[in-house]
C-alpha positions, 0 to 999 in steps of 0.5 A: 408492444409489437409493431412493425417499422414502416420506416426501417421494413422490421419486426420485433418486439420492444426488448428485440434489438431490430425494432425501433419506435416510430417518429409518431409515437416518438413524438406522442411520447414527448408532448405526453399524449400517449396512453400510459400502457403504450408509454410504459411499453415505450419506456422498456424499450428504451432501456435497451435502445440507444437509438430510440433513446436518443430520439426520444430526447432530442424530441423532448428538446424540440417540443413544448416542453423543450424551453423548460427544459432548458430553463431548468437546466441553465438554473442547475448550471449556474447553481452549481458553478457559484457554488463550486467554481471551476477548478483551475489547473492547479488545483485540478492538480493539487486535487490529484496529487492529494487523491494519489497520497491519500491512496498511498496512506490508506493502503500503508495505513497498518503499517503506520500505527500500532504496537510497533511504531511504539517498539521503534521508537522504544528502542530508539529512544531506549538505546540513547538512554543506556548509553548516557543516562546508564552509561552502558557502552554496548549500546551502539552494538546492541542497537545496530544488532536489533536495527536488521530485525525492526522493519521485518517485525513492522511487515509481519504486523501490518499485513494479513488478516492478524494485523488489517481488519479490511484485509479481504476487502483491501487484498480483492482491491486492484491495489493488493498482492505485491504492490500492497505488501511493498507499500507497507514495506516502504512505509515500515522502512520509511518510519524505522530507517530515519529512527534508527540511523539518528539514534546510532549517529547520537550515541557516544563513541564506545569506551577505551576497553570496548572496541568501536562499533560499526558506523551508524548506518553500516545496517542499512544494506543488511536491513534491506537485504533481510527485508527483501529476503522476508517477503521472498520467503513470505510467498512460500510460507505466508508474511508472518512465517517468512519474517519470523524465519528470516529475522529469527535467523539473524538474530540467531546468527549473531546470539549464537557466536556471541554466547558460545565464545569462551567468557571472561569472568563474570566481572567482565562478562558484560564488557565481554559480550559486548566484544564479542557481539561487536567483533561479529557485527565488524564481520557481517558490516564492516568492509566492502565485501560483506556490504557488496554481498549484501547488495547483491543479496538485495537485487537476486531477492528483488529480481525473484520477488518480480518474477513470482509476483503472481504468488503474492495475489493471494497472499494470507487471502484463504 
C-alpha cells in the first residue's frame, strides 16, 4: 500500500516511518469494511506505527464494535479479580521478599547440598564422638585444625562446571561473577560456622597431661581469612585450584612442625602429637597478635577481591 497523506502532505510506503493511514481508512478498518489486501496491508504498517496503531484502537472503541469491547473487557476484569483479589500491601510485601529468598537459595542452591554438607556434619558430629564415646582427648585440637579448611572444601564444590550442571546458564545471569561466587561462600559459611563452633563448645576440656586447646571459636577469624584468600587466589588459577592451594597450605603449616618435632616414644606418641599440634594452634590462634593479623589479612583480601572484581566475570565459564 503506498498512498499519499493528504492530511500531513507525505509520501512513503507502509513500513516507511513518515507515512500515516488516513482517518478514512482508519475508520474502514475498524467497522470491517475494508477489502481483506487493503487490511493486511494496513495491518503491516501498524507494526511499525505507533501513531497509526493507536488511532486504529481508539476507533475501534468508538465505533459498533466498542461497547462489546468494553463488555468483554469488564467480564475478564471481574473475573480475574474474584479470582486473584488485589493484593494488599503486605502481601505485595511478603510476595517480594519471598521472590528475593528464593533468588537467594537458588543461586546458593550447590552450595547447600552434596557430599559436603554430609563431610561437615561428619566431622562435627565425629569429633564429639571421639572425645566422649572413644575418649580421645585431641579431639578439640584436631577439630579446630580441620575447622580452617572445611568452608574452602565447601566453595571448591559448589562452583564451577564440576559441581553446578547450569553453570553456563547461571555464570551469563546478571547475578554471576563475584556476586555469585560470594552467595555460595556465605551459604557454605553459614552451614559450617554454627556446625563447627557448636561442636568445639561441646567437647570436653583436655586431659591433665594434654595442654588445653584454644577456644572454640579461636578459628573463625583464621577461617575467614583463608576463605578470602582462596577466592583471591581462584581469580588467578580457577576456584578449585585456588582452595586447593590455600587449604593444602594450612593444612601443610600445621602437619608439618607437628611431625617433624622429635617424638616421645611410641607409648606416648598420640599423647605426643596432640601436644605438638595443640602448641601450634596456641601460635596461630591464641593471643591478640595472630587473631589481629588475621583480620587484617581478612580486609587486604577483601578490599582486592573488590578491586579485581571484574576477573571473576568469567570465572571457570571456557
Amino acid at each position: 500500500m503506498s498512498r499519499s497523506n493528504d492530511r500531513n502532505g507525505t509520501k512513503g510506503t507502509t513500513g516507511g516511518a513518515s507515512w500515516h493511514a488516513p482517518d478514512d481508512l482508519v475508520a474502514r478498518y475498524a467497522d470491517g469494511s475494508l477489502p481483506d489486501a487493503d487490511a493486511w496491508s494496513l495491518e503491516k504498517h501498524l507494526e511499525s506505527c505507533g501513531n497509526c496503531a493507536a488511532r486504529v484502537s481508539r476507533a475501534a472503541r468508538e465505533g459498533a464494535a466498542g461497547v462489546v469491547l468494553a463488555e468483554v473487557r469488564d467480564t475478564v476484569l471481574d473475573a480475574v479479580g474474584a479470582a486473584a483479589p488485589a493484593p494488599t500491601h503486605r502481601t505485595a510485601r511478603a510476595r517480594a521478599v519471598g521472590g528475593r529468598f528464593g533468588r537467594i537459595l537458588w543461586a546458593a542452591g550447590p552450595a547447600m547440598r552434596g557430599a559436603w554438607t554430609g563431610a561437615v556434619v561428619l566431622v562435627a558430629v565425629g569429633a564429639v564422638a571421639l572425645a566422649y564415646v572413644a575418649g580421645f582427648g585431641g579431639a578439640k585440637p584436631l577439630l579446630l585444625a580441620l575447622a580452617p579448611a572445611m568452608p574452602l572444601a565447601g566453595v571448591a564444590l559448589s562452583y564451577g562446571r564440576h559441581a553446578d550442571p547450569l553453570h553456563e546458564i547461571t555464570a551469563a545471569s546478571p547475578s554471576s561473577g563475584l556476586r555469585l561466587l560470594l552467595t555460595r561462600t556465605a551459604a557454605v559459611l553459614a552451614l559450617s560456622v554454627p556446625l563447627l563452633t557448636v561442636a568445639g563448645l561441646l567437647l570436653p576440656a583436655a586431659p591433665p597431661r594434654l595442654p588445653e586447646a584454644p577456644a572454640a571459636a579461636a578459628w573463625l577469624l583464621p577461617g575467614l581469612a583463608l576463605t578470602l584468600g582462596s577466592l583471591l587466589l581462584s581469580g588467578y588459577v580457577g576456584c578449585r585450584i585456588g582452595t586447593a592451594v590455600v587449604g593444602g597450605g594450612w593444612l601443610l603449616a600445621l602437619a608439618a612442625p607437628v611431625l617433624t618435632a622429635t617424638g616421645t616414644g611410641l607409648a606416648s606418641s598420640s599423647a605426643g602429637l596432640t601436644a605438638r599440634l595443640t602448641h601450634q594452634l596456641d601460635l596461630y590462634f591464641t593471643g591478640a597478635a595472630p587473631q589481629g593479623g588475621w583480620a587484617a589479612a581478612a580486609v587486604l583480601c577483601a578490599l582486592l577481591l573488590a578491586a579485581r572484581r571484574t576477573a571473576y566475570d568469567r570465572l571457570e565459564t571456557m
